[in-house]
N, CA and C atoms as an extended XYZ file, in Angstrom:
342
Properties=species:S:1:pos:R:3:atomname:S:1:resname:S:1:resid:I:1 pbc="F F F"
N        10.943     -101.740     -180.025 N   UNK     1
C        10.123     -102.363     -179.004 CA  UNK     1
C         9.497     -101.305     -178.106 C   UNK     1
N        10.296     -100.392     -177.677 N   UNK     2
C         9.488      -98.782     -177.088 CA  UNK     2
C         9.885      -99.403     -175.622 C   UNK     2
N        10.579     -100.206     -175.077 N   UNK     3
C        10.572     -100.775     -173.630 CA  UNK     3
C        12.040     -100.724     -173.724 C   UNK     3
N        12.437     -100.154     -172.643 N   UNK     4
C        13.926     -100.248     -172.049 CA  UNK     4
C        14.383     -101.222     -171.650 C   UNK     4
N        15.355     -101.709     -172.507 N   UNK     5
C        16.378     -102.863     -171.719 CA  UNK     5
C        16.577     -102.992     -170.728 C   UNK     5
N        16.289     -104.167     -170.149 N   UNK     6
C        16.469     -104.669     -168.647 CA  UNK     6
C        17.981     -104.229     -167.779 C   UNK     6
N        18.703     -104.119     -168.671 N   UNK     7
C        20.072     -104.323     -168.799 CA  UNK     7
C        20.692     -102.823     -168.085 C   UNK     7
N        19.998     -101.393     -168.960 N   UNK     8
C        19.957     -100.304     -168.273 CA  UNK     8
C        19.603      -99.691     -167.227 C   UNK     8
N        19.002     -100.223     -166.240 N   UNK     9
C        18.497     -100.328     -165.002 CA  UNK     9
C        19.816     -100.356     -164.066 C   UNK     9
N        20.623     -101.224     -164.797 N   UNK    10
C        22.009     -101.600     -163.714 CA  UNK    10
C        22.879     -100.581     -164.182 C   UNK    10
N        22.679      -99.621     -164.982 N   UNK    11
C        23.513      -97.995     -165.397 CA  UNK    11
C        22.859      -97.078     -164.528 C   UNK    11
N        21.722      -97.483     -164.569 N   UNK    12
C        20.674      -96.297     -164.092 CA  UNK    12
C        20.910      -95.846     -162.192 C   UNK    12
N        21.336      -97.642     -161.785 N   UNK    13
C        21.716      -97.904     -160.371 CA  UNK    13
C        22.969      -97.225     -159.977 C   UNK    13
N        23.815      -97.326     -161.113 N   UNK    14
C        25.356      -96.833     -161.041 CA  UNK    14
C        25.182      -95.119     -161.028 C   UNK    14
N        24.184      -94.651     -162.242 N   UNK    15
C        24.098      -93.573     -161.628 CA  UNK    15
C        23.736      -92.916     -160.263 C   UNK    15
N        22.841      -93.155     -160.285 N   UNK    16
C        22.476      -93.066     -158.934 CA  UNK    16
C        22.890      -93.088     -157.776 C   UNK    16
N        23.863      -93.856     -158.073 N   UNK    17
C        25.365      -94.610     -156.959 CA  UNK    17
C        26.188      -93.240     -156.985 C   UNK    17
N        26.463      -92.756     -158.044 N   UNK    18
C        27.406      -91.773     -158.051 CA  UNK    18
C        27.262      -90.854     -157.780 C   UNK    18
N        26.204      -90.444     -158.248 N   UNK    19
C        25.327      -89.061     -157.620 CA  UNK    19
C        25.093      -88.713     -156.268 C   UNK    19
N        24.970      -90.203     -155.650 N   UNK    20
C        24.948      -90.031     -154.132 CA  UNK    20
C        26.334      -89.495     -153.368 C   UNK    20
N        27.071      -90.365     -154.241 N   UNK    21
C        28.550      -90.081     -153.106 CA  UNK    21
C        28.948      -88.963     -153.468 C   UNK    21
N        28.694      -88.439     -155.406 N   UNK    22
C        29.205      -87.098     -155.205 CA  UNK    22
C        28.389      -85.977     -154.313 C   UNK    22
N        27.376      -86.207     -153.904 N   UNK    23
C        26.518      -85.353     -153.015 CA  UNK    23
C        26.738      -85.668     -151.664 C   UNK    23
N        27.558      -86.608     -151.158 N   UNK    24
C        28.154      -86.801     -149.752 CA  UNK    24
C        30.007      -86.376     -150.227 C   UNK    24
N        29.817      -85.298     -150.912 N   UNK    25
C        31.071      -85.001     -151.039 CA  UNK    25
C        32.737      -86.066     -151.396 C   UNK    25
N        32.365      -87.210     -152.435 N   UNK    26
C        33.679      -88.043     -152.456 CA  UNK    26
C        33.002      -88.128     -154.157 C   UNK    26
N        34.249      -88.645     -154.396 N   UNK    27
C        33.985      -89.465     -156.437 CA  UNK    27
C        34.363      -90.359     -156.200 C   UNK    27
N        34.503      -91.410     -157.123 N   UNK    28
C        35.227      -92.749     -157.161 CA  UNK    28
C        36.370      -92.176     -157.663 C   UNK    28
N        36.940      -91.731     -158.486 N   UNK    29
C        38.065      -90.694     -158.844 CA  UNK    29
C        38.790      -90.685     -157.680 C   UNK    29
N        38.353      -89.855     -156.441 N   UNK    30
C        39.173      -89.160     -155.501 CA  UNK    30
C        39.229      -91.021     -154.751 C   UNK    30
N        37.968      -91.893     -154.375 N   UNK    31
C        37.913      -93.036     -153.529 CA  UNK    31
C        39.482      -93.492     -154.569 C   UNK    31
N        39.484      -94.261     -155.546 N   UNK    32
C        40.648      -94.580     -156.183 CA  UNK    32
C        42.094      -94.179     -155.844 C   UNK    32
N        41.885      -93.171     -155.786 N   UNK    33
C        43.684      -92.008     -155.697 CA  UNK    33
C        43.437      -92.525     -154.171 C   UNK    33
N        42.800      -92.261     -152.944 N   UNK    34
C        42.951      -92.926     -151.790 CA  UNK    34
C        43.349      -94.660     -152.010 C   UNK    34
N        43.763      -95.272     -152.902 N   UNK    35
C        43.486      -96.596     -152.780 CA  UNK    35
C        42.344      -97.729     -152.251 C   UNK    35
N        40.999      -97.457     -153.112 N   UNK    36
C        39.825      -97.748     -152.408 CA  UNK    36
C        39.237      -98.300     -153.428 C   UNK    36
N        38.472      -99.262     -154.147 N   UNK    37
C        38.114      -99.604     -155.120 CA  UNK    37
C        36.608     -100.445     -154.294 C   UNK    37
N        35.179     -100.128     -154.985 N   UNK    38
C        34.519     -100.887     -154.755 CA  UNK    38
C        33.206     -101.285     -155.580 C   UNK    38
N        33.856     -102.564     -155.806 N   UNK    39
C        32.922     -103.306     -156.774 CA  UNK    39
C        31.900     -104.109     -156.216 C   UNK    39
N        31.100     -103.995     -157.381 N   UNK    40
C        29.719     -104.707     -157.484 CA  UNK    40
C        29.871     -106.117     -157.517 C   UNK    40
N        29.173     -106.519     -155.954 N   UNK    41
C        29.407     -108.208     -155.793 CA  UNK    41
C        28.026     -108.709     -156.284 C   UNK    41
N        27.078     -108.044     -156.207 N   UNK    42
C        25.573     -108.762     -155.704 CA  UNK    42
C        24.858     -107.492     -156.206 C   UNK    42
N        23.744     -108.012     -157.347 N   UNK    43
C        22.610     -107.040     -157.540 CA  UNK    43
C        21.140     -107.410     -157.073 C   UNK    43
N        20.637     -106.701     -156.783 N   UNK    44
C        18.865     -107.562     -157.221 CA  UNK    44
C        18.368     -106.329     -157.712 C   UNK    44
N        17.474     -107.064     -158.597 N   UNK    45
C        16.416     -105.985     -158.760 CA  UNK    45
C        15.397     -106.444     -159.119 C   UNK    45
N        14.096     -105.596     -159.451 N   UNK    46
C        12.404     -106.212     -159.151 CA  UNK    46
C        11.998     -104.660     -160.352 C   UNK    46
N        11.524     -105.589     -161.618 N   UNK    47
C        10.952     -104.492     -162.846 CA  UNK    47
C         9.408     -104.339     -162.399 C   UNK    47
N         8.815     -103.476     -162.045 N   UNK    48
C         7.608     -103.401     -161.576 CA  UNK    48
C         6.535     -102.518     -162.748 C   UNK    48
N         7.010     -101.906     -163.402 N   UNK    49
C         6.134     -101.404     -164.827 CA  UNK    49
C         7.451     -100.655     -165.694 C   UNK    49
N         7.267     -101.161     -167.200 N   UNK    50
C         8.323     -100.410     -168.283 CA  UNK    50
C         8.920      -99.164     -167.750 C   UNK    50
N        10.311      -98.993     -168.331 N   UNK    51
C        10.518      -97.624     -168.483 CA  UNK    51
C        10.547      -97.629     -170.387 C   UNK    51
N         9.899      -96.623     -170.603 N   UNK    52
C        10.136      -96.618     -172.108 CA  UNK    52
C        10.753      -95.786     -172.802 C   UNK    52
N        11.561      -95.902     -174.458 N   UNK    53
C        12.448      -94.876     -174.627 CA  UNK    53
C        11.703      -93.490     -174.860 C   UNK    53
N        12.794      -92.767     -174.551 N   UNK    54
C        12.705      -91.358     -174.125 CA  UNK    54
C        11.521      -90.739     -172.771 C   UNK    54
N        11.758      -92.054     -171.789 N   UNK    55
C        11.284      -91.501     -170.452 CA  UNK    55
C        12.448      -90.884     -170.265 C   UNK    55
N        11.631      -89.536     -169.317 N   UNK    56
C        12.757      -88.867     -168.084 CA  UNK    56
C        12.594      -89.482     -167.027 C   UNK    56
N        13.704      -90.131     -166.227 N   UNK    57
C        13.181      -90.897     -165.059 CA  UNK    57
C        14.310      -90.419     -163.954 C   UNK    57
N        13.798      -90.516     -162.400 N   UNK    58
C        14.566      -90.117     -161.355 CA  UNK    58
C        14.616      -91.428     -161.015 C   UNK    58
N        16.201      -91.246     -160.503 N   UNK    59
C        16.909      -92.205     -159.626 CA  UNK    59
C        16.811      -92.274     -157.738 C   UNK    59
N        16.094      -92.834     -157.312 N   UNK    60
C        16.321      -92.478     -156.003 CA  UNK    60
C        17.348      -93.495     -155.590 C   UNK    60
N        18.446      -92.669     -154.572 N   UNK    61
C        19.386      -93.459     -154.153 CA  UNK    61
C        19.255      -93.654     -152.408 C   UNK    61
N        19.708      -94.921     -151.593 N   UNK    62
C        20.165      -94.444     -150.376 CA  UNK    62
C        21.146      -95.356     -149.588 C   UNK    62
N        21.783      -95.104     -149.312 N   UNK    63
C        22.378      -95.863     -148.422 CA  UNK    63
C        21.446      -97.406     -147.924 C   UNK    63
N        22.117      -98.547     -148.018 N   UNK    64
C        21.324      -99.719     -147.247 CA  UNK    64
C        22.234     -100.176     -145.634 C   UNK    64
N        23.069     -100.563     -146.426 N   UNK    65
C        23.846     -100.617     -145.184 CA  UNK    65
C        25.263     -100.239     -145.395 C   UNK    65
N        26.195     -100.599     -144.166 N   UNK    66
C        27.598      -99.864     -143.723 CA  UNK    66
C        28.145     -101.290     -142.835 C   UNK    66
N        29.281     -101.885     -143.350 N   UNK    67
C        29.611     -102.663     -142.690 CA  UNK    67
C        31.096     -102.550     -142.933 C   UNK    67
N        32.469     -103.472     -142.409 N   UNK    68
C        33.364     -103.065     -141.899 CA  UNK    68
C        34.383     -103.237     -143.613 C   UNK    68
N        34.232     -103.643     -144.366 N   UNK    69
C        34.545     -104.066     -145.895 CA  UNK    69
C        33.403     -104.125     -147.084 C   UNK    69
N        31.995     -103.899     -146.026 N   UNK    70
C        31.001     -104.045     -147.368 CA  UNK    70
C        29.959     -102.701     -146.943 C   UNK    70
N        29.771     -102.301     -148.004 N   UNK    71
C        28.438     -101.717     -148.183 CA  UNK    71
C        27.639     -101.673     -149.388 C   UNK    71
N        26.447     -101.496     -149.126 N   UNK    72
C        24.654     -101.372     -149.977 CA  UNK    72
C        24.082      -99.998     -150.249 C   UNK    72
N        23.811     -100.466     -150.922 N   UNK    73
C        22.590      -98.879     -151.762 CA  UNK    73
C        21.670      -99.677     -152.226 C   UNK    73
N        20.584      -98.932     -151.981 N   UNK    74
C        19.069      -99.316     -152.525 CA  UNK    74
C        18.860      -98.394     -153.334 C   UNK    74
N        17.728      -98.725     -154.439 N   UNK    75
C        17.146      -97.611     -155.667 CA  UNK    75
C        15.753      -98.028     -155.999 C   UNK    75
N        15.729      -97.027     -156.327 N   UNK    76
C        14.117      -97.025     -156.539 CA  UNK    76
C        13.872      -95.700     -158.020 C   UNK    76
N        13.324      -96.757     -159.220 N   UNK    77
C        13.694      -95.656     -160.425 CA  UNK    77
C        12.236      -95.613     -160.831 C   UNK    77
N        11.958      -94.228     -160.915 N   UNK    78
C        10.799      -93.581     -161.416 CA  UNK    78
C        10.261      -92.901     -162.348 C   UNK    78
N         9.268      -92.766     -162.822 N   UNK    79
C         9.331      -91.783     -163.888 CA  UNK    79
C         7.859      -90.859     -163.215 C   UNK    79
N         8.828      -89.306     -163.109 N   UNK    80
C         8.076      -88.691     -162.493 CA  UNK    80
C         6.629      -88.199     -163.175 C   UNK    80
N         5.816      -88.072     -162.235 N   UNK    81
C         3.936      -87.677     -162.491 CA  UNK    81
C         3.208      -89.409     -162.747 C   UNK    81
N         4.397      -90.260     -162.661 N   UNK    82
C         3.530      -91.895     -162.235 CA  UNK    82
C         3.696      -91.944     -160.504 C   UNK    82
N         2.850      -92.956     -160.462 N   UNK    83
C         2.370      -93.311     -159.010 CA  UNK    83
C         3.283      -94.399     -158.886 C   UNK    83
N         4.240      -94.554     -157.828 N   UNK    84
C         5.414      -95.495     -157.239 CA  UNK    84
C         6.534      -96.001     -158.405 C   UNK    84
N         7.148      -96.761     -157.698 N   UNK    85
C         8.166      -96.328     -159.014 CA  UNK    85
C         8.362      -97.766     -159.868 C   UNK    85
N         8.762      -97.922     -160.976 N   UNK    86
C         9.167      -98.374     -162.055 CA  UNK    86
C         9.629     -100.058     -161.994 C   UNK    86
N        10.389      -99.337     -160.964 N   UNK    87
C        11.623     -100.941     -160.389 CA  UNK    87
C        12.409     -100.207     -159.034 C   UNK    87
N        12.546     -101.226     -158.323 N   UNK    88
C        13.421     -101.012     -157.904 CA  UNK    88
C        14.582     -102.321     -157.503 C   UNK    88
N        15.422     -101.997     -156.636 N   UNK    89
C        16.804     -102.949     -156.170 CA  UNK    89
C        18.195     -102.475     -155.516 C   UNK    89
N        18.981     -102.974     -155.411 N   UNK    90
C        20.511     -102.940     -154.889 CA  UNK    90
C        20.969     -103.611     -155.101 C   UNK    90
N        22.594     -102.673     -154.794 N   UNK    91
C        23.419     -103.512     -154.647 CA  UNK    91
C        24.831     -103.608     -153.506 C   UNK    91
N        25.162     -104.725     -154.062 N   UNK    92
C        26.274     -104.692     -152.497 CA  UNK    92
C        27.651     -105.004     -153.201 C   UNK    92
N        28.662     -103.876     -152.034 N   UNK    93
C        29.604     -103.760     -152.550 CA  UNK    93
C        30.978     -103.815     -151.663 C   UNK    93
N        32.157     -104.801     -152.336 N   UNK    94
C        33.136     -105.122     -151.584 CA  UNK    94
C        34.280     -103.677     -151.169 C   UNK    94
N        34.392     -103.469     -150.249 N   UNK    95
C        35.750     -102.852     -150.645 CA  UNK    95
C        37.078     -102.959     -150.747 C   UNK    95
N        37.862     -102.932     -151.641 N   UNK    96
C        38.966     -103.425     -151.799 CA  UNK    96
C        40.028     -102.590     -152.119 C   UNK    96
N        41.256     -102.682     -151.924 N   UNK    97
C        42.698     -101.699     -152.258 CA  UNK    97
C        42.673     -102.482     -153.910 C   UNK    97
N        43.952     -101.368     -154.360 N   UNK    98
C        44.080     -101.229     -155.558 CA  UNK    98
C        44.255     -102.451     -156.164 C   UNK    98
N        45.146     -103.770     -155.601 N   UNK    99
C        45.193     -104.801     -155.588 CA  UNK    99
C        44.499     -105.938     -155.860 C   UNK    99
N        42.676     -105.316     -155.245 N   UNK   100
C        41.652     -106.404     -155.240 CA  UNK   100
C        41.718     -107.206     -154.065 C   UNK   100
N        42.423     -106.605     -152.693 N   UNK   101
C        42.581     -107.310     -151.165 CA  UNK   101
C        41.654     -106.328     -150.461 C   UNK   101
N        40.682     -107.172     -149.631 N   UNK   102
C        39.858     -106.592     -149.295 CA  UNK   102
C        40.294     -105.609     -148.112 C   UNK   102
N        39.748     -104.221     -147.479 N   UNK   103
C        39.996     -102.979     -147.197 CA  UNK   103
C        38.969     -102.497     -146.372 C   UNK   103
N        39.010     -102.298     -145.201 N   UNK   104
C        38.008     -101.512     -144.167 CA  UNK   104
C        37.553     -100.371     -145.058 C   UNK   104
N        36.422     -100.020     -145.014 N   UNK   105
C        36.355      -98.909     -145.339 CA  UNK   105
C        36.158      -97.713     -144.530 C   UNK   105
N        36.687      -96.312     -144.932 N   UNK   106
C        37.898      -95.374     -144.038 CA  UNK   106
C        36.479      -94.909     -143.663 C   UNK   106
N        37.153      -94.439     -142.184 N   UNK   107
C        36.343      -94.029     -141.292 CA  UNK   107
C        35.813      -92.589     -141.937 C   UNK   107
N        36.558      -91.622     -142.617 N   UNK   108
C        36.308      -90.106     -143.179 CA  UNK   108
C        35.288      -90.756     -144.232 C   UNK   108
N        34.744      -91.642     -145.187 N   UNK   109
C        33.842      -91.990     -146.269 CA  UNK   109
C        32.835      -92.235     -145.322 C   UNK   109
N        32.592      -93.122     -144.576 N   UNK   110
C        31.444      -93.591     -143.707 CA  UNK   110
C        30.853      -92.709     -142.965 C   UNK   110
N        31.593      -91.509     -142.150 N   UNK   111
C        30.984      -90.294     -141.468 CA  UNK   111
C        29.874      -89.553     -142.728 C   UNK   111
N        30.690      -89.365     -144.296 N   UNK   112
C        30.169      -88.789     -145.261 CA  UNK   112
C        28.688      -89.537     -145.811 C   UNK   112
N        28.778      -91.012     -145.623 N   UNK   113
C        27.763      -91.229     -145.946 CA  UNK   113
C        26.217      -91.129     -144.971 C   UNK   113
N        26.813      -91.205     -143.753 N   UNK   114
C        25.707      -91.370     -142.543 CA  UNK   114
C        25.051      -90.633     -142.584 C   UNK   114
């Protein structure tokens, strides 16, 4: 078909996700071993022109919001030397202990993300 699955967009977000926090200095690795788990409650997203196979495409990530058990990331995926990007969306995310009981999230992650 030469058009990227709709489906990869929500990998593409995760990357992006990760890349951020490892660049605010944390992994989900290290969030985990703290007892911190946070999953994907809520996506949206908006396909605004193909990505097709074997695009190179950038992920832009950022923070949306910071709240006392939840936070958001927005994205915006591009394929660079086009004009605006591809798609974009977010998502929002619970935080929870190892358990799956929901969990403030620690004041040392939230300084990292601000």
């Amino acid at each position: 078909m030469g058009i990227a699955w709709h489906g990869e967009y929500l990998a593409w977000f995760e990357v992006g996700r990760t890349d951020l926090l490892r660049g605010c200095g944390c992994t989900y690795r290290e969030l985990e071993a703290q007892g911190l788990r946070l999953p994907v409650i809520e996506v949206q997203a908006r396909f605004l022109r193909p990505a097709l196979y074997d695009d190179v495409l950038e992920i832009l990530t950022r923070l949306g919001s910071l709240g006392g058990a939840r936070v958001s990331f927005e994205y915006a995926v591009h394929r660079p030397g086009t004009e605006g990007p591809l798609a974009t969306g977010s998502t929002s995310h619970a935080a929870v202990d190892l358990e799956g009981r929901p969990r403030r999230i620690p004041d040392e992650l939230r300084r990292r993300l601000a």
